[in-house]
PDB file of N, H, CA, C and O in Angstrom:
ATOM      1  N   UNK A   1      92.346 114.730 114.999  1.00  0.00           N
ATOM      2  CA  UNK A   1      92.936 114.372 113.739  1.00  0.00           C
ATOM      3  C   UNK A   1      94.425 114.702 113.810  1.00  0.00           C
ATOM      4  O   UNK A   1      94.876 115.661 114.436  1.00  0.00           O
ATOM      5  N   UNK A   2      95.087 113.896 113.172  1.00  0.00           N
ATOM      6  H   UNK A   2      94.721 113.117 112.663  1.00  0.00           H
ATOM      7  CA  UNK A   2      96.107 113.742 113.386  1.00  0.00           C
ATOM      8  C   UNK A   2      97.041 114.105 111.830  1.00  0.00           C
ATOM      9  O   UNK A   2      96.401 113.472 110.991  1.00  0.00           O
ATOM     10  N   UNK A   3      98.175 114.782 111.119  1.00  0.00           N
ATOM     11  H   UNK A   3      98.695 115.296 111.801  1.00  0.00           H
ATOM     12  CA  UNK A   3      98.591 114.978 110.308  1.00  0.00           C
ATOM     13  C   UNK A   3     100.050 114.874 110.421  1.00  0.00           C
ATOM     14  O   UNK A   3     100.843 115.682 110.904  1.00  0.00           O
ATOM     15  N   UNK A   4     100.384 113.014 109.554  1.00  0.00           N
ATOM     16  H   UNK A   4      99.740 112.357 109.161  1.00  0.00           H
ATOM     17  CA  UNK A   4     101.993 112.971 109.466  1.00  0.00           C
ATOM     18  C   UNK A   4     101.899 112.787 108.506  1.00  0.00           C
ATOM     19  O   UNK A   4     101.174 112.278 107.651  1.00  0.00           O
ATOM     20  N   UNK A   5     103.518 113.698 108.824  1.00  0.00           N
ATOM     21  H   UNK A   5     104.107 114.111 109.518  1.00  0.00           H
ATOM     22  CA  UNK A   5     103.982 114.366 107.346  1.00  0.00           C
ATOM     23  C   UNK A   5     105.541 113.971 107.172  1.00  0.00           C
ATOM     24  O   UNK A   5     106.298 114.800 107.676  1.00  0.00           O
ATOM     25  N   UNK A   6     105.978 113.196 106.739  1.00  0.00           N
ATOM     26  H   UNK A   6     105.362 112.522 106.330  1.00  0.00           H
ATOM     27  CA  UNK A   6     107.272 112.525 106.934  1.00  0.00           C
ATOM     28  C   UNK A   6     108.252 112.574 105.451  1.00  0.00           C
ATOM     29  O   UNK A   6     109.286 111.929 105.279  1.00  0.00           O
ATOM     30  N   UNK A   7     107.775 113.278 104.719  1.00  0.00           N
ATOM     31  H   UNK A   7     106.935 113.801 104.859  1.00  0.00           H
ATOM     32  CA  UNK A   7     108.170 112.572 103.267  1.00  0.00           C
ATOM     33  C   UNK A   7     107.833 111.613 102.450  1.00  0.00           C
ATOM     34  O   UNK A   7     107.485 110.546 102.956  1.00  0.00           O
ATOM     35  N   UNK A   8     107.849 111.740 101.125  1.00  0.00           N
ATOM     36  H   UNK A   8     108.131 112.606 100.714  1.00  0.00           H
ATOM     37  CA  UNK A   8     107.862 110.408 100.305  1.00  0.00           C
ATOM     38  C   UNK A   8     107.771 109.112 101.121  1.00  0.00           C
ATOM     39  O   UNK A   8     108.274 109.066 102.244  1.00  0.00           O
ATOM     40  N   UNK A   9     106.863 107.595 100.342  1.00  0.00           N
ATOM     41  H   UNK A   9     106.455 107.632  99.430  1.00  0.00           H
ATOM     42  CA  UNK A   9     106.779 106.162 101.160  1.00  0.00           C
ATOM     43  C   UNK A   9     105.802 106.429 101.935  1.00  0.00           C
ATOM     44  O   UNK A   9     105.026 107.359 102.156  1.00  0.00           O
ATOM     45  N   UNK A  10     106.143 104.809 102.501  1.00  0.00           N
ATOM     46  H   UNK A  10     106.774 104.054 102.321  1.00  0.00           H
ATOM     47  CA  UNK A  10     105.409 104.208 103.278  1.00  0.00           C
ATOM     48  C   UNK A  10     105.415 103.534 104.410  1.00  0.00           C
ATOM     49  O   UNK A  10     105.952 102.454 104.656  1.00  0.00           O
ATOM     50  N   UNK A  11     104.696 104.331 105.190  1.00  0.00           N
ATOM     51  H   UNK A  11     104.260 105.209 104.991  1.00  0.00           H
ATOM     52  CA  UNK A  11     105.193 103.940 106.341  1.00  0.00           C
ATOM     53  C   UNK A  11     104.378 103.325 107.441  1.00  0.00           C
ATOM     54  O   UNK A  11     103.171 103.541 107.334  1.00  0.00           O
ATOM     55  N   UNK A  12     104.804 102.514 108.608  1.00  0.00           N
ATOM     56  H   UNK A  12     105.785 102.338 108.695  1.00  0.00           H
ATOM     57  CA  UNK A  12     103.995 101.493 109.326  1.00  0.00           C
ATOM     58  C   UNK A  12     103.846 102.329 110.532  1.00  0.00           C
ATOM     59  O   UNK A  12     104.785 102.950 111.029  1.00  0.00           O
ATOM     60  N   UNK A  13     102.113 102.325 111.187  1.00  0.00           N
ATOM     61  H   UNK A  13     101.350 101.820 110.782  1.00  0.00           H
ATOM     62  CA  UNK A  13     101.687 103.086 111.999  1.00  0.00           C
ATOM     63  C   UNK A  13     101.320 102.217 113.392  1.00  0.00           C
ATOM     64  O   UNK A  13     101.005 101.032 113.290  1.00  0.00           O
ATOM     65  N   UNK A  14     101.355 102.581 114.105  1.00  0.00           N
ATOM     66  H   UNK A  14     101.611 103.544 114.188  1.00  0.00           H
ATOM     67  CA  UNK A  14     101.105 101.880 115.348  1.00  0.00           C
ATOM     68  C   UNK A  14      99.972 103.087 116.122  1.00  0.00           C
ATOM     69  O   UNK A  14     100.105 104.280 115.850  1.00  0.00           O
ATOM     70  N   UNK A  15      99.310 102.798 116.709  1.00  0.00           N
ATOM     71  H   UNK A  15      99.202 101.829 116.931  1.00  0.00           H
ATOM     72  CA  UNK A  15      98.515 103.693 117.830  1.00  0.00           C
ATOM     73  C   UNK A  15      97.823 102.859 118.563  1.00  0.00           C
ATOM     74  O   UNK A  15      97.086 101.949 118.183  1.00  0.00           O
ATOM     75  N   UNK A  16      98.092 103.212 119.676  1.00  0.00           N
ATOM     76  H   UNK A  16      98.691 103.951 119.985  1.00  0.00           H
ATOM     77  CA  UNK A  16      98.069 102.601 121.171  1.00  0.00           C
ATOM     78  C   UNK A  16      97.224 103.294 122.339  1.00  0.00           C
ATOM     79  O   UNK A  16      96.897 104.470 122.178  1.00  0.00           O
ATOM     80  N   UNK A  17      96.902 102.701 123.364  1.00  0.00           N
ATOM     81  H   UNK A  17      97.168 101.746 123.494  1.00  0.00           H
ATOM     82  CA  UNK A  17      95.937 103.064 124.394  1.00  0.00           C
ATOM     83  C   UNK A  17      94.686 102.853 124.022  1.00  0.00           C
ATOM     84  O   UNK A  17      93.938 102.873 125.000  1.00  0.00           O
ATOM     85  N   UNK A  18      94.083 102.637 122.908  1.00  0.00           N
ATOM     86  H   UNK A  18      94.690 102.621 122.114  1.00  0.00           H
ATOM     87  CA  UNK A  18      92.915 102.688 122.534  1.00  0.00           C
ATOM     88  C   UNK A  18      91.553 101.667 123.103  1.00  0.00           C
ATOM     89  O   UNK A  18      92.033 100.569 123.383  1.00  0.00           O
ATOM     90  N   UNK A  19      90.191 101.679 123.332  1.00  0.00           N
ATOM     91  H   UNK A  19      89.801 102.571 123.105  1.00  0.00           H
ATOM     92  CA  UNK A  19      88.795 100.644 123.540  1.00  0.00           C
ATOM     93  C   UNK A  19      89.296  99.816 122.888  1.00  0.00           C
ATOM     94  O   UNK A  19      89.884 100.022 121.827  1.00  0.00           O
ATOM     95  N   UNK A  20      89.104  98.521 123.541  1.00  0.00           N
ATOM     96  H   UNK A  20      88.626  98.353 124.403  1.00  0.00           H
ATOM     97  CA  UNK A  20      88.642  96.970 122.638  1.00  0.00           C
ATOM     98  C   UNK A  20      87.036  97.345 121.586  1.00  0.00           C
ATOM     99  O   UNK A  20      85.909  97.618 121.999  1.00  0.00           O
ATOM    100  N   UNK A  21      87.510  97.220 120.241  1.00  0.00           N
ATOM    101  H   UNK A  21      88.426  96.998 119.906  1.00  0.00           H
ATOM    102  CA  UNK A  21      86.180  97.096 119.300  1.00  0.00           C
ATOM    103  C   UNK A  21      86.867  97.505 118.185  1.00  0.00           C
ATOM    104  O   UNK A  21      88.060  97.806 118.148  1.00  0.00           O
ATOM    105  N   UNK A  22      86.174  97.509 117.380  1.00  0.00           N
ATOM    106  H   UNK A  22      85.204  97.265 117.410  1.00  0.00           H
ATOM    107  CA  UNK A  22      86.126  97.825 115.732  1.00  0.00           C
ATOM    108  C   UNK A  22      86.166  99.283 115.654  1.00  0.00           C
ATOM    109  O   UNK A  22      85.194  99.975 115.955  1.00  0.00           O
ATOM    110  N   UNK A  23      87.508  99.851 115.171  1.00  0.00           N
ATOM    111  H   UNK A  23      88.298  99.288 114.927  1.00  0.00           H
ATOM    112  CA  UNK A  23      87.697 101.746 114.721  1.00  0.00           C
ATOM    113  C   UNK A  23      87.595 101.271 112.852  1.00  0.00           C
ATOM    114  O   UNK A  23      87.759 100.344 112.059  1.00  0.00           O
ATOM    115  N   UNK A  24      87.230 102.598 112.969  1.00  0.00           N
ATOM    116  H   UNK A  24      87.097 103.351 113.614  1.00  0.00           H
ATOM    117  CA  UNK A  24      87.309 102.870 111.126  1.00  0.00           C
ATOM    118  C   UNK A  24      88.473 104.078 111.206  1.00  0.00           C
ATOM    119  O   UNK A  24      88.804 104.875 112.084  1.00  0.00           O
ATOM    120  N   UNK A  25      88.868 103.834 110.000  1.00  0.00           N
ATOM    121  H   UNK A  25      88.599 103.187 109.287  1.00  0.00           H
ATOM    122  CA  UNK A  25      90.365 104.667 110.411  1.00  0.00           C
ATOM    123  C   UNK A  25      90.162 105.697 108.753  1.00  0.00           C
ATOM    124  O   UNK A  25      90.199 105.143 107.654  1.00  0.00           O
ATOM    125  N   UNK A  26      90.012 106.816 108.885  1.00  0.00           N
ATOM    126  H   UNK A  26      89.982 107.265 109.778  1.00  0.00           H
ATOM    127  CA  UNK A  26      89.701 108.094 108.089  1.00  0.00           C
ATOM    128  C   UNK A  26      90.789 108.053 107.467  1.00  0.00           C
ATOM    129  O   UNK A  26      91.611 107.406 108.116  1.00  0.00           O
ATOM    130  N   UNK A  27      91.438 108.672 105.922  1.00  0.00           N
ATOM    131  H   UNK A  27      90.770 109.197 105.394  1.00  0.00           H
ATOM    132  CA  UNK A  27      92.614 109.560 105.490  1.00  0.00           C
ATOM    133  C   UNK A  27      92.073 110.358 105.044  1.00  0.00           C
ATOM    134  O   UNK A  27      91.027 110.049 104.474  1.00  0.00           O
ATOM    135  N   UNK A  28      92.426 111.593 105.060  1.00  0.00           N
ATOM    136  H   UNK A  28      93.275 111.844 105.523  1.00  0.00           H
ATOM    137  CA  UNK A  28      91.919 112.963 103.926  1.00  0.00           C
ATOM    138  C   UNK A  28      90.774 113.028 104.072  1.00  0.00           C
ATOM    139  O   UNK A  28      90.225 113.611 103.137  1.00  0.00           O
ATOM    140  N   UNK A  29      89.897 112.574 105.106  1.00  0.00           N
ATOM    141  H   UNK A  29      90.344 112.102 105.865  1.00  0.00           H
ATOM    142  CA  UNK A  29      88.475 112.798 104.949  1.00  0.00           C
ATOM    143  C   UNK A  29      87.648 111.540 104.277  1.00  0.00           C
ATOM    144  O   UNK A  29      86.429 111.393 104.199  1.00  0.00           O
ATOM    145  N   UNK A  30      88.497 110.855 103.910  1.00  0.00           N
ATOM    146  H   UNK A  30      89.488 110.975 103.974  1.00  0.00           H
ATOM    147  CA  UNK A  30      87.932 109.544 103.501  1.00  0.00           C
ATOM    148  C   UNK A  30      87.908 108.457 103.668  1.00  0.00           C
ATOM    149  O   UNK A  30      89.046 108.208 104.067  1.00  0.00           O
ATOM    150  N   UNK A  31      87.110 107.140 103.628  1.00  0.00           N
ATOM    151  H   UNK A  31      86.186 107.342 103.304  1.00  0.00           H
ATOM    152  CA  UNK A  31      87.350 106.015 104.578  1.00  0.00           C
ATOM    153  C   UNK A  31      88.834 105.579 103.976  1.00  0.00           C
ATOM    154  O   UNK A  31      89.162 105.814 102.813  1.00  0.00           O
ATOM    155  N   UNK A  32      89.472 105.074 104.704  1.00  0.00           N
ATOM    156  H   UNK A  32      89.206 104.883 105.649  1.00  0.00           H
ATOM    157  CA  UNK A  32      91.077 104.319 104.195  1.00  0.00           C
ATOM    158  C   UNK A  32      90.828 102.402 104.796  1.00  0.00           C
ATOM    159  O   UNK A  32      91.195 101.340 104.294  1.00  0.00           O
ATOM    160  N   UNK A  33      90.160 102.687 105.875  1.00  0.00           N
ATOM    161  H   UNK A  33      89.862 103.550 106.282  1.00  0.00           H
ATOM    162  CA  UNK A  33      90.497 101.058 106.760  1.00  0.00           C
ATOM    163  C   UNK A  33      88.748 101.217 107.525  1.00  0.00           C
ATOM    164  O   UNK A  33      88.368 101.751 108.567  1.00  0.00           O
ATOM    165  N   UNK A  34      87.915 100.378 106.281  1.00  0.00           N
ATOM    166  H   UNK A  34      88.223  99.945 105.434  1.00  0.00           H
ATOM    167  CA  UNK A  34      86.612 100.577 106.962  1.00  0.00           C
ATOM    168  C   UNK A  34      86.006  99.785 108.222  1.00  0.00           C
ATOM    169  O   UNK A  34      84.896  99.916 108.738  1.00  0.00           O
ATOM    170  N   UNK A  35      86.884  99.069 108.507  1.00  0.00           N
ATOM    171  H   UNK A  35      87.786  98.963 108.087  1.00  0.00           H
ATOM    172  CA  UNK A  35      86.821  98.123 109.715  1.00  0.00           C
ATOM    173  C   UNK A  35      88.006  97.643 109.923  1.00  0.00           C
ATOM    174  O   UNK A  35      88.619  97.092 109.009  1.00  0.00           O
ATOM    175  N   UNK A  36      88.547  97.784 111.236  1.00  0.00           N
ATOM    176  H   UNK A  36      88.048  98.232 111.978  1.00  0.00           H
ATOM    177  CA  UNK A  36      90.401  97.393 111.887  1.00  0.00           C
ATOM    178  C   UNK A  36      89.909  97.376 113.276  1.00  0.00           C
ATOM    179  O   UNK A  36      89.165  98.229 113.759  1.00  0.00           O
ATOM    180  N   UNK A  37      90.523  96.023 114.068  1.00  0.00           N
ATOM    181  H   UNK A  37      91.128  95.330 113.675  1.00  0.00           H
ATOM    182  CA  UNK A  37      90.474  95.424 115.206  1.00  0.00           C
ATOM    183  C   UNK A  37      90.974  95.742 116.032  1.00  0.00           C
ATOM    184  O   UNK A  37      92.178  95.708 115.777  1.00  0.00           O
ATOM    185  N   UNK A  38      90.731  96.199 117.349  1.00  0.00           N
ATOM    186  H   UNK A  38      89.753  96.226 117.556  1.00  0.00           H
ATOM    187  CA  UNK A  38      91.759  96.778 118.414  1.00  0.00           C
ATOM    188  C   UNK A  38      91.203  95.885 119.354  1.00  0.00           C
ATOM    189  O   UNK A  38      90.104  96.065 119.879  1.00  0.00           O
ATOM    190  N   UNK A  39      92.368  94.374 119.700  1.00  0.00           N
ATOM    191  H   UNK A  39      93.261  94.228 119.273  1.00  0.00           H
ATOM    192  CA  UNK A  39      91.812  93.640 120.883  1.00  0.00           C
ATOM    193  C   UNK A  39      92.123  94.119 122.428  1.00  0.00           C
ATOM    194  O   UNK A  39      92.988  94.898 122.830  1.00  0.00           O
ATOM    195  N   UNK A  40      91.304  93.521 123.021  1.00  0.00           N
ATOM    196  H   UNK A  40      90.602  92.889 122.694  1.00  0.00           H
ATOM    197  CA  UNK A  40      91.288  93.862 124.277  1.00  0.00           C
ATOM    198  C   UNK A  40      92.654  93.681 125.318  1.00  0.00           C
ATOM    199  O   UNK A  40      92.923  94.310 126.341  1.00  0.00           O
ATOM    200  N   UNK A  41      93.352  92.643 124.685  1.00  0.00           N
ATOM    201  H   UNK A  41      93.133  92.133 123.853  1.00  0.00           H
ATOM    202  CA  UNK A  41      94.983  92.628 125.602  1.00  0.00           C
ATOM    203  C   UNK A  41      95.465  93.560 124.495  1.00  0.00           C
ATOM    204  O   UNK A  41      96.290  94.266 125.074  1.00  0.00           O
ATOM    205  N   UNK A  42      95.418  93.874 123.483  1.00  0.00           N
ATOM    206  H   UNK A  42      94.748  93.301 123.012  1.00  0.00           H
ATOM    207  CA  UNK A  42      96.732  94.698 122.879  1.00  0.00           C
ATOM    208  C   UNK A  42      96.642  96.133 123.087  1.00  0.00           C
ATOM    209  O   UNK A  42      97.495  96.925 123.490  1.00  0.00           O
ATOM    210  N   UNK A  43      94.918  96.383 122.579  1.00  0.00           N
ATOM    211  H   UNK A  43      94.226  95.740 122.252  1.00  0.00           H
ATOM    212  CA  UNK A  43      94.793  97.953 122.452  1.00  0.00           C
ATOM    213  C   UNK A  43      95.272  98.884 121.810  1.00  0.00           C
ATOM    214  O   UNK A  43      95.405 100.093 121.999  1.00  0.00           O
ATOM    215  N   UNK A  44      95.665  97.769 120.562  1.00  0.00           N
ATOM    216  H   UNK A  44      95.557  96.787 120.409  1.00  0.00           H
ATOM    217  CA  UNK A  44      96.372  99.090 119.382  1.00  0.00           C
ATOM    218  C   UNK A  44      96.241  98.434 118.120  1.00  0.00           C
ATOM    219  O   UNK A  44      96.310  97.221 117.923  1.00  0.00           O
ATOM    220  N   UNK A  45      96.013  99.500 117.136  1.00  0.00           N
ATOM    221  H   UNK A  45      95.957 100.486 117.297  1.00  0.00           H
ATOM    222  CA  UNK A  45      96.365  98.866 116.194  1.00  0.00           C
ATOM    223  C   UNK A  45      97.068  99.399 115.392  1.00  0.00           C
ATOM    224  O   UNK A  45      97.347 100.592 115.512  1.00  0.00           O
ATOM    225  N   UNK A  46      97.651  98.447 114.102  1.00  0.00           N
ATOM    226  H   UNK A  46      97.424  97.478 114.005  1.00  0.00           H
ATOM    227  CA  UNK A  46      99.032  98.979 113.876  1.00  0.00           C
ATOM    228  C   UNK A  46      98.221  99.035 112.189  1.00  0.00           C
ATOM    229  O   UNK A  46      97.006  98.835 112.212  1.00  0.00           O
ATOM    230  N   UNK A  47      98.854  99.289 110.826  1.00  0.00           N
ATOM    231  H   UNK A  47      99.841  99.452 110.808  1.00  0.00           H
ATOM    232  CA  UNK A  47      98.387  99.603 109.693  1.00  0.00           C
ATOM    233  C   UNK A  47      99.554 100.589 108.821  1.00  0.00           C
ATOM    234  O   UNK A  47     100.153 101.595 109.201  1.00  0.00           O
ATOM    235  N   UNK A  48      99.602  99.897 107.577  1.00  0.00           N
ATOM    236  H   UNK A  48      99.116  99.079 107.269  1.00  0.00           H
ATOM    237  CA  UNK A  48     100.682 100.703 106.434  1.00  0.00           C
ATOM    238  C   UNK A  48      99.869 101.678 105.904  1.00  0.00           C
ATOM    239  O   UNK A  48      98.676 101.481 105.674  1.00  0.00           O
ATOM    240  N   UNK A  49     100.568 102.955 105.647  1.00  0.00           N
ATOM    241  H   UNK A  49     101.537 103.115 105.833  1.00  0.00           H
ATOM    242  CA  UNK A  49      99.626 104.158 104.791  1.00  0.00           C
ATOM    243  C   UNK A  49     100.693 105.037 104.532  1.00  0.00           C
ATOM    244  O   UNK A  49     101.844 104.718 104.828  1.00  0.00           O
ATOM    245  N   UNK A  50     100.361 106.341 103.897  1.00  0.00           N
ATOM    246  H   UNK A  50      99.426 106.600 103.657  1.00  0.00           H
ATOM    247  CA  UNK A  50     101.232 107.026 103.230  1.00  0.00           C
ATOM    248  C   UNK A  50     100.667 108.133 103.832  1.00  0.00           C
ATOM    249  O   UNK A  50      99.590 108.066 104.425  1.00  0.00           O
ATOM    250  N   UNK A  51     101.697 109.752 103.660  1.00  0.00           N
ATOM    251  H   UNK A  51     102.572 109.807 103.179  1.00  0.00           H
ATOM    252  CA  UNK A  51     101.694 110.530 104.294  1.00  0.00           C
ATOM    253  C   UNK A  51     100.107 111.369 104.054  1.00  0.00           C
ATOM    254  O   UNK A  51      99.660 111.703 102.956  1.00  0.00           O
ATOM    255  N   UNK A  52      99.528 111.557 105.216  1.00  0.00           N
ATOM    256  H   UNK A  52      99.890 111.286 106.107  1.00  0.00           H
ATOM    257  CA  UNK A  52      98.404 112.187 105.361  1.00  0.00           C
ATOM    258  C   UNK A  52      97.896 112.432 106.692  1.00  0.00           C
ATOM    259  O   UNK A  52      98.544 112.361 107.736  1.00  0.00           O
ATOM    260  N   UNK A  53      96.192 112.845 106.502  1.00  0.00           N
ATOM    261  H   UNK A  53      95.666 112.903 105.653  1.00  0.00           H
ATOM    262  CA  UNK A  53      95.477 113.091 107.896  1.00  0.00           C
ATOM    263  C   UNK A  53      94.433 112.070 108.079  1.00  0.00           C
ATOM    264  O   UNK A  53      93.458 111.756 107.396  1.00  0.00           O
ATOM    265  N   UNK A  54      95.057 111.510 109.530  1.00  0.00           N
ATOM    266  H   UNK A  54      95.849 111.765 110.084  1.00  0.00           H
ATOM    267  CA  UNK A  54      94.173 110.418 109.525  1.00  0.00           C
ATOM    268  C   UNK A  54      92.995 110.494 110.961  1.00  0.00           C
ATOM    269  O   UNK A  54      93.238 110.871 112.107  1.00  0.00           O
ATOM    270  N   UNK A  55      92.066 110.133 110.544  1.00  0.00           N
ATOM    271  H   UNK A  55      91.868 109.827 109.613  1.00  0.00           H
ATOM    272  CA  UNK A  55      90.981 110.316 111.904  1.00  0.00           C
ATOM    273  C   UNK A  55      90.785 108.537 112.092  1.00  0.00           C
ATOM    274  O   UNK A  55      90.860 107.619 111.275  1.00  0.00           O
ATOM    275  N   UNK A  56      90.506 108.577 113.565  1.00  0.00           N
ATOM    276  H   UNK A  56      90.446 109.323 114.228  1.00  0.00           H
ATOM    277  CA  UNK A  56      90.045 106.738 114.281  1.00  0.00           C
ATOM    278  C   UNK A  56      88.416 107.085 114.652  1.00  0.00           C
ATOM    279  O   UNK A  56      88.084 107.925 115.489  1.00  0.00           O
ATOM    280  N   UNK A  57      87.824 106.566 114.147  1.00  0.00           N
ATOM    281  H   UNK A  57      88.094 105.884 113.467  1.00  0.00           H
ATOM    282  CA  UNK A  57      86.053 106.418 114.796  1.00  0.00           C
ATOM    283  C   UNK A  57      86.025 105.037 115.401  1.00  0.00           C
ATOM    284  O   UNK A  57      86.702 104.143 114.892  1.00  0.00           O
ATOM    285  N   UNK A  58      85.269 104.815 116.474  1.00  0.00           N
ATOM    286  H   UNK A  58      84.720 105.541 116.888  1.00  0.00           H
ATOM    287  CA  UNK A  58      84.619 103.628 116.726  1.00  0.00           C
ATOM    288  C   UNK A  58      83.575 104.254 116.888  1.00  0.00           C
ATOM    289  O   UNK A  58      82.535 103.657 117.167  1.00  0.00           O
TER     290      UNK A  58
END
């Protein structure tokens, strides 16, 4: 788990290296992005959110 903390807004996330498949992407312990695509040439996915702790499940 991961915790950014940047100030006030909103800000655009990128995370990279990741499996080709479907992550669910956590904030605060709660679902935020209950299904987000990580294809197999890109391996990342990118997503707007505000300052918190975010966990990736596939």
């Amino acid at each position: 788990m991961k915790r950014w903390s940047a100030g006030n807004g909103t800000f655009q996330f990128v995370v990279t290296d990741l499996l080709p498949g479907t992550w669910q992407i956590l904030k605060d312990g709660k679902i935020f992005k209950p299904a987000i695509t990580a294809s197999g040439d890109e391996k990342s996915l990118h997503f707007t959110g505000t300052e918190g702790s975010y966990r990736f499940l596939r």
